[in-house]
N, C-alpha and C positions, 0 to 999 in steps of 0.2 A: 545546278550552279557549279564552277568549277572552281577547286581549291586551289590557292595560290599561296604558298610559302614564300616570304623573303627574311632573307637570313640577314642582320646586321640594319640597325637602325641609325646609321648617322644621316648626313645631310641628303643622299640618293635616297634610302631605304625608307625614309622619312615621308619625302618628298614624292615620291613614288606610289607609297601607300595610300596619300592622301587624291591622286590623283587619276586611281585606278575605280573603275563603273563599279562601285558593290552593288550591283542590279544583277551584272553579270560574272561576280568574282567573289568567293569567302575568301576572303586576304587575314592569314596569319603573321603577324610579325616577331620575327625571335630576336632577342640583342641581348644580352649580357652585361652591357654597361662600362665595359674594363676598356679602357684605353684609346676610347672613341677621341678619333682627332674633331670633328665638329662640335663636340661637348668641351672641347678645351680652348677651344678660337672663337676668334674673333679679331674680322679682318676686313681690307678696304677693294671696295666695287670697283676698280677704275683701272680694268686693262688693257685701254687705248694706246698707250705709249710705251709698249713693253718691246723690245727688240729681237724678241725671239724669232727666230727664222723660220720656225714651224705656220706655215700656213694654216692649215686645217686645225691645229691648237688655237690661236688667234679667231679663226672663226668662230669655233665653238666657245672660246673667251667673251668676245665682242655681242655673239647673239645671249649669251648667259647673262651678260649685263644687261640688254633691251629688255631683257624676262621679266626683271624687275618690277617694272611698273605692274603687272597682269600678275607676278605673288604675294607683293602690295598688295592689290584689290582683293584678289582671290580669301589671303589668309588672317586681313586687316592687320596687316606685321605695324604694329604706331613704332614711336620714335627708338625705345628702348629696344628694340629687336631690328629693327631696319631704317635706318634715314639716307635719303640723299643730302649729302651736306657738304659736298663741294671738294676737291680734292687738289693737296698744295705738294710741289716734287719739288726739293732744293737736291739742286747737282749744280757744279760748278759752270760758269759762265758760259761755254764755249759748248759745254751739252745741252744746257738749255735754248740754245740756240739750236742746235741740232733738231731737240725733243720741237721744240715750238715748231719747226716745219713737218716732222711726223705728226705732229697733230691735227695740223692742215689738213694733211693728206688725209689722213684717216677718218678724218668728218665727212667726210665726202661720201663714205657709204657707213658711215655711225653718227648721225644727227644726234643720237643720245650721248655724245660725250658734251653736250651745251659749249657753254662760250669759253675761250680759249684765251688766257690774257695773260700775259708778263707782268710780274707784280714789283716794287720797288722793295729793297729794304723795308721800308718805311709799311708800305701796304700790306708786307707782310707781316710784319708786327701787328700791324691793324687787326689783321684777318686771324692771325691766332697769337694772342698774346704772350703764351705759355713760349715762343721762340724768339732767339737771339736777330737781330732786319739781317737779311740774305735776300738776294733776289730770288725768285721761285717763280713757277710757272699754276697759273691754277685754272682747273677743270671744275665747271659748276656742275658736272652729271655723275660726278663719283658721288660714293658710297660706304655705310659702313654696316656692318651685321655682324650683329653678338648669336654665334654658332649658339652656344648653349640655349639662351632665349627662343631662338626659331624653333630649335628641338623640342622644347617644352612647348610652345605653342603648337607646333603640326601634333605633337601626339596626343594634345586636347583635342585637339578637329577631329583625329583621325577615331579617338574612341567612342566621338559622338557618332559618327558618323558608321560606326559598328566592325572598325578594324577590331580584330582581336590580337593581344600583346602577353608575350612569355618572354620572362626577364629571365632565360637560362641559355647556358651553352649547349648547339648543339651539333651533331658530327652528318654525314652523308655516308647511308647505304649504298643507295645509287641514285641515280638521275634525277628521281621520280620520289623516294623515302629521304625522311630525317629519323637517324635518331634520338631521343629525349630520352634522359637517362634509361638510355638503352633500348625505350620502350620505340618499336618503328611507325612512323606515321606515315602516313602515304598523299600525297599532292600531285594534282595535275601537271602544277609546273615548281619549280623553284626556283629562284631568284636569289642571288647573292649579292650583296652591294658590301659586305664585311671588309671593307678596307684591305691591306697588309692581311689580314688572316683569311681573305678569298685564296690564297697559294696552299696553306696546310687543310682548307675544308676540298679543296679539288685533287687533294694527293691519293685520298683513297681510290678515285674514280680513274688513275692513270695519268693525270694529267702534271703538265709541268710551266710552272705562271713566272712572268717576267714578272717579277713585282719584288720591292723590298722593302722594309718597314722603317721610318726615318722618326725619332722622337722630335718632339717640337713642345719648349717650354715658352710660357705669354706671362707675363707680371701684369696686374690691376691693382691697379692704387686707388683707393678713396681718397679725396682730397675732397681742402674744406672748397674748391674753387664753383661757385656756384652757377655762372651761365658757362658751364663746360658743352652744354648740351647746343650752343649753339656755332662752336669751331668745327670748321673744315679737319678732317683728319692730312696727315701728314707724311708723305716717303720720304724717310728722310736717307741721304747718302751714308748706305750702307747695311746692315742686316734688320738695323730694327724698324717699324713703324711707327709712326704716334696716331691713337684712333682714339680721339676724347666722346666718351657717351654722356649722357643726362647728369645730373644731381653728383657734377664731381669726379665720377669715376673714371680715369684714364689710363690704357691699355698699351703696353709697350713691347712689342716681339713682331716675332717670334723667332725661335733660335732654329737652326738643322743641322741636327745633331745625328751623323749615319753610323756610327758604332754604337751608340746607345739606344736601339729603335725600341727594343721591348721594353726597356727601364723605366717607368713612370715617375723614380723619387725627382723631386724637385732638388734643383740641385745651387748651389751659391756662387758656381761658376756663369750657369746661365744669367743671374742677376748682374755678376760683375760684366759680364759680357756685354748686355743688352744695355746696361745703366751706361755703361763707357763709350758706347759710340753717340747715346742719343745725348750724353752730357756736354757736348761742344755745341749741340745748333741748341741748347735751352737758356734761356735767361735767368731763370732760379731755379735751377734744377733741382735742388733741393726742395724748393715749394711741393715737387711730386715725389722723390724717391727718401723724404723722411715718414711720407703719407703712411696708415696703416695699407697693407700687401699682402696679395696672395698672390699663388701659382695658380695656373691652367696646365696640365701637362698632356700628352696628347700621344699617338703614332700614327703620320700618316704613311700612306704606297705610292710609292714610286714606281716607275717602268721606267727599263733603260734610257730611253729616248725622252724622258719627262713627259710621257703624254697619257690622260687617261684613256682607256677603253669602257666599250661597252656594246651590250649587244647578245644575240642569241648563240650560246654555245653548241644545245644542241637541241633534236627535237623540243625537250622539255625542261630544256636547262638555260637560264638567261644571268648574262654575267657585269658587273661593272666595277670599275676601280680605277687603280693608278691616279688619283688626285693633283697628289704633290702639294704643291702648299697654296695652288690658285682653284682650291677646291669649294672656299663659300661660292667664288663666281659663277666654276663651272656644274658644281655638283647640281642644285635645284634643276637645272634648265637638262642636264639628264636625269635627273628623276621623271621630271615630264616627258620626256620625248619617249623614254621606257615604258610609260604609263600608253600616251599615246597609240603606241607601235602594238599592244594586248588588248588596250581596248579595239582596237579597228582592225586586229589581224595580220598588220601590215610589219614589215621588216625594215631595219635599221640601212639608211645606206651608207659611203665610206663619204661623205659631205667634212663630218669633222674629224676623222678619225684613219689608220693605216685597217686593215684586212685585221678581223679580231688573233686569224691564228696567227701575225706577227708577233703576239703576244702570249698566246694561250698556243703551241703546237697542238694536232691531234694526240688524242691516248693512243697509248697503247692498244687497245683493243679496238679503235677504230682504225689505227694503220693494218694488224690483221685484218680486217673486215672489208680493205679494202676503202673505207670511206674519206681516208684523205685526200 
């Protein structure tokens, strides 16, 4: 049976784990726990109407959301961990007019963005009471997933199902070995999905990672509002979200914060941040930001060009990251496709992605070697 390491347990490594044959794989999972951006989110399915230029970003966007329904079944995610619950965008007039025709367009090869409708004032107060009437545009196929929830669910599946899990940090000998404090293990292959810290785990091996590490802090309010569980989450114009879960609890961010990536303290700038721009579209805004509150705080990676990668680095070395912050949608659906590609042999093609060493240059000792 061949031993398989992967280093970093968020949303991929997670997702990954669970999806990989243990007929044919000892799968070790190492995570540490510090600073995991999917242990700190929780965020909205619906990147139908996004304006990004990146083609091949948007694919792998648009098919991460069809995933859905098949990680639904697969991992029974109930309401509290995943719901489709319908998805409301206020932007001013004259872009929702815009958006309404990219939504068109874009049904046409994403049937899973459901029905596409222009809401009044009036409908949209209906539809989520917690806002001031705006007109809005609402998608019945968006989505919301509390990162933390999923993670605690797949690593129950995955310990039943006989994944093994080390809650330590650990470094890279080479390609093939992990150190554990100090002590070297050796693996067939190894797999990295370690967010922002995939860059300092590959520096020993020569390598040099397009990736940079972005703090991101999320507010959760308990409130007394009791059918919270049944509103459509909400984009609203500008940085924050509004994504109302079950029995009350409602989630406001998330911030991107690029000088502060390693920082985890919670900070009262990001509240006054997040509170002030979602405080003009609510109608008692107070009803939620007197509520008791906590932080989520997070690091996600970034790549220059905002795109993740992923894929085989080298013989025995498989790599993923650069999320950004459309990582519940895109992460799961590369954890599968990684899982996939090990189970059956088979190599990643550039479908959603540039050429991995746009991101990852050869090492050093493989440009000696001649292998670039």
């Amino acid at each position: 049976m061949e031993k398989i390491a992967i280093i970093g347990g968020g949303i991929i490594g997670m997702t990954l784990a669970n999806y990989l044959d243990l007929k044919k794989f000892d799968v070790t999972l190492f995570d540490e726990g510090i600073g995991q951006a999917t242990s700190a989110s929780a965020g909205i399915i619906s990147p139908w109407l996004s304006k990004r230029r990146n083609q091949k970003w948007y694919q792998l966007a648009k098919d991460g959301a069809a995933f859905f329904p098949k990680l639904r079944q697969d991992y029974q995610l109930d309401q509290t961990i995943y719901q489709q619950s319908g998805t409301l965008i206020l932007r001013p007039e004259k872009q929702l007019e815009e958006l309404l025709a990219l939504a068109a367009e874009r049904k046409k090869d994403a049937p899973e963005i459901g029905t596409i409708e222009k809401l009044s004032p009036e409908q949209t107060q209906a539809a989520l009471p917690l806002l001031q009437p705006a007109p809005t545009i609402k998608i019945s196929g968006g989505g919301r997933l509390d990162g933390k929830a999923y993670l605690k669910r797949l690593k129950q599946t995955a310990e039943v199902k006989g994944v093994n899990f080390v809650a330590k940090r650990v470094t890279l000998d080479d390609s093939q070995t992990i150190l554990l404090d100090n002590h070297p293990i050796a693996f067939d292959q190894i797999i990295i999905t370690a967010g922002p810290h995939l860059k300092n785990l590959l520096a020993p091996l020569g390598y040099q990672v397009d990736l940079r590490p972005q703090k991101g802090q999320l507010l959760v309010f308990q409130t007394t509002i009791a059918n919270s569980g049944t509103f459509p989450v909400a984009m609203l114009d500008g940085e924050a979200d509004l994504i109302p879960f079950l029995d009350g609890k409602i989630l406001l961010g998330a911030t991107h914060e690029n000088e502060a990536g390693w920082n985890l303290a919670a900070t009262e700038e990001a509240f006054q941040q997040l509170t002030s721009n979602a405080r003009k579209f609510l109608i008692e805004p107070q009803r939620i930001f007197d509520a008791p509150m906590q932080y989520r705080v997070g690091t996600r990676a970034y790549t220059s060009d905002f795109s993740p990668f992923f894929g085989r680095l080298s013989p025995d070395l498989v790599v993923a990251s650069g999320l950004g912050s459309s990582g519940l949608t895109t992460g799961p659906y590369i954890g599968y496709l990684l899982a996939q590609q090990l189970n059956t042999g088979t190599e990643n093609d550039t479908v959603y992605q540039k050429a991995l060493h746009q991101y990852i240059p050869p090492s050093l000792s493989e440009v000696k070697n001649g292998q670039s």
